[in-house]
Residue frames as qw, qx, qy, qz and C-alpha x, y, z in Angstrom:
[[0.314, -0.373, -0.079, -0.869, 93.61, 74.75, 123.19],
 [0.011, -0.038, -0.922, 0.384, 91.75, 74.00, 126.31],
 [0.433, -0.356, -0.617, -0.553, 88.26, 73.14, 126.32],
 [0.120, -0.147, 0.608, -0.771, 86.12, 73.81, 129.32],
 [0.361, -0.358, -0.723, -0.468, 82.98, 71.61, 130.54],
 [0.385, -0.211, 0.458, -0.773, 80.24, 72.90, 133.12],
 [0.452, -0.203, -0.827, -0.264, 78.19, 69.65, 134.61],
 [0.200, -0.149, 0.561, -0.789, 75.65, 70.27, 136.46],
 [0.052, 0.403, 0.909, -0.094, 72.77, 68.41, 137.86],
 [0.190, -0.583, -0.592, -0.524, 68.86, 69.69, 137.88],
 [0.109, -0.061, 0.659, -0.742, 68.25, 71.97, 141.23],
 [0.082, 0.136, 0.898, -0.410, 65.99, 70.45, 143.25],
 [0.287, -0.241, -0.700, -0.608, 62.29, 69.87, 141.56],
 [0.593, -0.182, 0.221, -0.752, 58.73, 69.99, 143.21],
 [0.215, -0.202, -0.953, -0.073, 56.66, 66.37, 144.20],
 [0.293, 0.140, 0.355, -0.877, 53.85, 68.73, 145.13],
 [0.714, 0.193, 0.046, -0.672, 51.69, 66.66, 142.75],
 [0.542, -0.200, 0.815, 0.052, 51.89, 62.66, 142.73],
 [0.628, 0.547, 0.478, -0.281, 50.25, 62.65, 139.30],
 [0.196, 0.876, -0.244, -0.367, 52.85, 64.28, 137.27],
 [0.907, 0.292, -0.065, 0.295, 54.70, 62.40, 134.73],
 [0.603, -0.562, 0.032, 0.566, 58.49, 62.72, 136.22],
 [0.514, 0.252, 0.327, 0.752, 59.61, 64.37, 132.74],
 [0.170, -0.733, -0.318, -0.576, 56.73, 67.33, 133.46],
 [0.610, -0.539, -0.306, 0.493, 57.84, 68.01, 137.35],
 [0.023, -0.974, 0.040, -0.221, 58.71, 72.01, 138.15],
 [0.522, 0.269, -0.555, 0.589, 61.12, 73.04, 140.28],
 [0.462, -0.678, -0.485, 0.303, 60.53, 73.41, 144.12],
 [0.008, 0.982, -0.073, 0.176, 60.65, 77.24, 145.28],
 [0.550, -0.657, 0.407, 0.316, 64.28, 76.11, 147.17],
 [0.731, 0.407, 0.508, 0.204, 64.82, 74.70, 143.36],
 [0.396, 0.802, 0.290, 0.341, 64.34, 77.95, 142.05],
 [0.456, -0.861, 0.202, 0.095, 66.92, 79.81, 144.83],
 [0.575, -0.620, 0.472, 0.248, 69.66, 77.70, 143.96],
 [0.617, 0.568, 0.426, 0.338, 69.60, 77.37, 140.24],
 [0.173, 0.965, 0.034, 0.194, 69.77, 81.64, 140.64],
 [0.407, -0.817, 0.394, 0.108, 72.57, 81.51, 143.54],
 [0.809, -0.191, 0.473, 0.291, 74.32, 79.16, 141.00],
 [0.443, 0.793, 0.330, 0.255, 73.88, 80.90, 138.03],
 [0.270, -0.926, 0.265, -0.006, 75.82, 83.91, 140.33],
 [0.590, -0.651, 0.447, 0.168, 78.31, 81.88, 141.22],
 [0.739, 0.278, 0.433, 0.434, 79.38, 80.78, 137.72],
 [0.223, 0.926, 0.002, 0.306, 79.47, 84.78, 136.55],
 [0.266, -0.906, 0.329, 0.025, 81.67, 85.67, 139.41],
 [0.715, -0.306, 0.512, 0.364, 84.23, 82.71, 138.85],
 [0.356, 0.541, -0.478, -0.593, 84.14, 83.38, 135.00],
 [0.323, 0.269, 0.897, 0.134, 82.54, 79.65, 134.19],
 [0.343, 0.478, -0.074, -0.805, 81.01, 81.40, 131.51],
 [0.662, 0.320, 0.668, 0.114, 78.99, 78.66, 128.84],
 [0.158, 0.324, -0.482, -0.799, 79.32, 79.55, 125.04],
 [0.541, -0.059, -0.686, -0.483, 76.80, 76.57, 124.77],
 [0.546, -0.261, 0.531, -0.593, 74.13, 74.86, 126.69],
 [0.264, -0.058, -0.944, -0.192, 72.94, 71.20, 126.59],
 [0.288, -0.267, 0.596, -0.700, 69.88, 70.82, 128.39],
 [0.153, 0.115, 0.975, -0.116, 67.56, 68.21, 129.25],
 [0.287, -0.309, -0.502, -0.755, 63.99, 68.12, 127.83],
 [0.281, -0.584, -0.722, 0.243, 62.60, 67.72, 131.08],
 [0.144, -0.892, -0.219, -0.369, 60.93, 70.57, 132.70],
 [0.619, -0.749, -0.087, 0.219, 62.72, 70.67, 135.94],
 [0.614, -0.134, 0.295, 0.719, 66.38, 71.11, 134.01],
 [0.079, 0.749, 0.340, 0.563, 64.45, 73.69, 131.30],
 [0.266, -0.845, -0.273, -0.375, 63.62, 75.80, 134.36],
 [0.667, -0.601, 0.114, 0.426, 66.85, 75.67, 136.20],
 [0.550, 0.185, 0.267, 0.769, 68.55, 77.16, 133.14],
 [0.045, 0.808, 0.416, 0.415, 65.78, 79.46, 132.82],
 [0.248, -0.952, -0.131, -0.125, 67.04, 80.91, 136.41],
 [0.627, -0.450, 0.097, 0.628, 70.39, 80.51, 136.24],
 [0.419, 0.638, 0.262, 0.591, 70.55, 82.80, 132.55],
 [0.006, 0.941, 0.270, 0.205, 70.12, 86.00, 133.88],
 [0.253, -0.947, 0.191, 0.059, 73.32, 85.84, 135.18],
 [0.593, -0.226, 0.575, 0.517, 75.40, 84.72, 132.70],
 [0.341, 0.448, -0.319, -0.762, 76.18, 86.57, 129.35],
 [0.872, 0.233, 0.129, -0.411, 73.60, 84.90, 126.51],
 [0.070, -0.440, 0.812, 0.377, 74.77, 81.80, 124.59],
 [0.445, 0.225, -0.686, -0.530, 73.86, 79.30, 122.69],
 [0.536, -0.001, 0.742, -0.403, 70.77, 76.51, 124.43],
 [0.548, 0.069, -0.567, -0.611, 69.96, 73.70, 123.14],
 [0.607, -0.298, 0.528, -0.514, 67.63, 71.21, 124.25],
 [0.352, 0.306, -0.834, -0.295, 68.63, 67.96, 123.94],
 [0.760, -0.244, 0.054, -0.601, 66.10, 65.12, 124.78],
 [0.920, 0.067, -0.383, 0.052, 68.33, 62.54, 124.86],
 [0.216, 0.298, -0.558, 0.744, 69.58, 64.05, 127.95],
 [0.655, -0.404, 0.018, -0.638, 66.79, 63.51, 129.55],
 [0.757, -0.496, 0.382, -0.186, 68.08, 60.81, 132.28],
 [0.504, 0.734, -0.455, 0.015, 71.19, 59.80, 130.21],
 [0.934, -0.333, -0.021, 0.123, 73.30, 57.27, 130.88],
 [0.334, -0.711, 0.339, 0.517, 77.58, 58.32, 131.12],
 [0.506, 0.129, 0.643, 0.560, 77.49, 56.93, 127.52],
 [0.204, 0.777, 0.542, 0.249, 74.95, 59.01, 126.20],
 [0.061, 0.972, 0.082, -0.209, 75.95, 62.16, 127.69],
 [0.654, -0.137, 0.506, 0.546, 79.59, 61.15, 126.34],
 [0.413, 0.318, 0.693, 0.498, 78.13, 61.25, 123.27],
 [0.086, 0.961, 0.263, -0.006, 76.18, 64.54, 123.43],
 [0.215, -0.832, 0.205, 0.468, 79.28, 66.34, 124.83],
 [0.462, -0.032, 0.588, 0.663, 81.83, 64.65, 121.51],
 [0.171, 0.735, 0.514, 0.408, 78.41, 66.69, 119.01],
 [0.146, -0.850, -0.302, 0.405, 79.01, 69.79, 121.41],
 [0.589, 0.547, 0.141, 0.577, 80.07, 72.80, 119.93],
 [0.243, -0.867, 0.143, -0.410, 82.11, 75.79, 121.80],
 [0.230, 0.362, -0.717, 0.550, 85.23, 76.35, 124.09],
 [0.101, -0.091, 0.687, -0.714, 83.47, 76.12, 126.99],
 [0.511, -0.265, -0.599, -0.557, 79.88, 74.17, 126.91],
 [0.373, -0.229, 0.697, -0.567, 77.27, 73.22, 130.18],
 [0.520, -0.170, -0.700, -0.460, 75.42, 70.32, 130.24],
 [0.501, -0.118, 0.589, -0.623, 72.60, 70.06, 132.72],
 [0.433, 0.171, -0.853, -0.235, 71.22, 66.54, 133.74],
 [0.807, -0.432, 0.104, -0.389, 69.66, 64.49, 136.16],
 [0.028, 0.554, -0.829, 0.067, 70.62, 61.64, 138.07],
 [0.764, -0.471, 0.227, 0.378, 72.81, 58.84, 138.20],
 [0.766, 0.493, 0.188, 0.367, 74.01, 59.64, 135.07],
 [0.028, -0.927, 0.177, -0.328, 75.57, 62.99, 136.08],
 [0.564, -0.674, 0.468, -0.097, 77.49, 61.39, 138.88],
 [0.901, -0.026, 0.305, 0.306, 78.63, 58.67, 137.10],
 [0.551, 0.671, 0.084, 0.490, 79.84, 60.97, 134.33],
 [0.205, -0.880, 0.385, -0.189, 81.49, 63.60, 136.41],
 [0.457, -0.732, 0.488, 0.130, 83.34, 61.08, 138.19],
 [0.811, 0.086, 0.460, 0.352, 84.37, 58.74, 134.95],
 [0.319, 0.893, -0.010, 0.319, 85.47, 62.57, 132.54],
 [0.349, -0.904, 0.215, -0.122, 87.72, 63.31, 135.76],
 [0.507, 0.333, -0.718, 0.343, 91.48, 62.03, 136.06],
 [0.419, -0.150, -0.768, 0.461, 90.70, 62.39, 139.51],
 [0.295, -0.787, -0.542, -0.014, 87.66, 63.45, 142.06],
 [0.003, -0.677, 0.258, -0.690, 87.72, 67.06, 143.75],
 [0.300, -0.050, -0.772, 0.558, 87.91, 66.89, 147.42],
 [0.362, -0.205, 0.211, -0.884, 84.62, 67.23, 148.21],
 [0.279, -0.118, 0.797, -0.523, 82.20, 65.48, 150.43],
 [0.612, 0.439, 0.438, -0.491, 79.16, 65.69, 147.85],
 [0.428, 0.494, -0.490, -0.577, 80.48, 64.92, 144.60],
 [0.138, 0.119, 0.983, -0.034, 79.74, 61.06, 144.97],
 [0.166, 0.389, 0.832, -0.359, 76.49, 61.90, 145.37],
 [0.149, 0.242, 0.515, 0.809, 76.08, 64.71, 143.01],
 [0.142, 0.623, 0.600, -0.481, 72.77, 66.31, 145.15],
 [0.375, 0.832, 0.409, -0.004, 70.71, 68.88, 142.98],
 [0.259, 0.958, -0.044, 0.111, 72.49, 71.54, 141.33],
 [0.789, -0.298, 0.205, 0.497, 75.52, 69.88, 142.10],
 [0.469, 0.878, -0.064, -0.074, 78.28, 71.74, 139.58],
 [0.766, -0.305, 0.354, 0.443, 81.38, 70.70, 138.41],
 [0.195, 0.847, -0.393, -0.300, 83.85, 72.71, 136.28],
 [0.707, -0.461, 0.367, 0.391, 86.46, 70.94, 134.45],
 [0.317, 0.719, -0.508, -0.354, 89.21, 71.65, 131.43],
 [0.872, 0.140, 0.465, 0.062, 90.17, 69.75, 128.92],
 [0.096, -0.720, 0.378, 0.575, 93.59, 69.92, 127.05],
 [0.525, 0.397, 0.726, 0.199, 91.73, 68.60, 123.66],
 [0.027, -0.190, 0.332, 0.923, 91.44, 70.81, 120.48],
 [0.434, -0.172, -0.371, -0.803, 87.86, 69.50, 119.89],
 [0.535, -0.345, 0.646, -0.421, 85.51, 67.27, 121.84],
 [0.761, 0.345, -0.513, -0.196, 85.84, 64.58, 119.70],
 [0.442, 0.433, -0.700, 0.357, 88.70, 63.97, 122.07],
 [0.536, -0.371, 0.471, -0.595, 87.11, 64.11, 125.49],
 [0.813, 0.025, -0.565, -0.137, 86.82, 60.68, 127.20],
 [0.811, -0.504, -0.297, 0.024, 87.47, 58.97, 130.22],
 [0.643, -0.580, 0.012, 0.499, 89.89, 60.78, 132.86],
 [0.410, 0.584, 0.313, 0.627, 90.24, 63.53, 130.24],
 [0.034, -0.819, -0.171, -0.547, 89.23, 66.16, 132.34],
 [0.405, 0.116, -0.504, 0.754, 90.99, 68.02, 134.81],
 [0.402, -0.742, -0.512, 0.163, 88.77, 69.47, 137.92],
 [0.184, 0.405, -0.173, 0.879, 89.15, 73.21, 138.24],
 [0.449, -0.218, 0.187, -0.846, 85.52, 73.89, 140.39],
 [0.431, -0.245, -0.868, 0.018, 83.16, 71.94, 142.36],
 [0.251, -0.017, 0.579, -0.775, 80.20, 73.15, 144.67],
 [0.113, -0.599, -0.787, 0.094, 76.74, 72.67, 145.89],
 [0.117, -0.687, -0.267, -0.666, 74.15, 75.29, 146.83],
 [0.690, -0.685, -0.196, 0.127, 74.81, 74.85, 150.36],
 [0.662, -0.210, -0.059, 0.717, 78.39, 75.58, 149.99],
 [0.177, 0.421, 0.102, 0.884, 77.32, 79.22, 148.45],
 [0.057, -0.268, -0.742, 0.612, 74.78, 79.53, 151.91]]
């Protein structure tokens, strides 16, 4: 049975106040665009979550908040030890996940490192080093639970950015 993970960074967050503790940060109004135009673009491909991971920060809270509306409901949990994760930690969230097909949003580096250490091998794209905001990465996994998931486990079906959806 294949298992399907959705990793996606935080879209892009506000610094409109230097005072904020980084965990309490919004999203920026471009933030809140490309969370929604991503949210789309998972409905139309069928990346459909049966489960959510999400960070306890605010900025990752409030990118789920606008990508939902366009994706049927599932299951969200917020996990606070996602909350700047290292690739071990989110390891370890995804092996506790439950559901065919689960997203975890994150922040970075930890997202980028994980994406590219879960992958047998990178997609051909220019930004996936770098993982920018709302980065997203699809990939399968031919594992019967995630117990099994681990390094170069996952196969790359999807990769974009919010720029690539204009």
């Amino acid at each position: 049975m294949a298992l399907r993970l959705i990793l996606m960074r935080h879209a892009k967050s506000g610094w409109d106040d230097p005072l904020l503790a980084d965990h309490d940060r919004p999203l920026a109004p471009r933030g809140i665009a490309a969370a929604e135009r991503i949210g789309r673009w998972l409905a139309a491909r069928g990346h459909l979550p049966e489960a959510a991971l999400v960070s306890s920060a605010r900025r990752t809270q409030e990118t789920w908040q606008q990508m939902a509306p366009a994706l049927p409901p599932c299951a969200v949990e917020v996990v606070a030890d996602l909350y700047h994760a290292a690739p071990a930690t989110m390891l370890r969230v995804l092996r506790g996940a439950r559901g065919r097909s689960v997203l975890i949003l994150g922040h970075n580096p930890g997202i980028a490192e994980f994406a590219r250490q879960i992958v047998e091998s990178p997609p051909a794209h220019r930004r996936f080093a770098d993982y920018p905001t709302a980065a997203t990465l699809v990939a399968d996994f031919d594992i019967d639970g995630w117990d099994g998931a681990g390094t170069g486990t996952g196969r790359v079906v999807d990769f974009v950015v919010p720029r690539d959806l204009g």
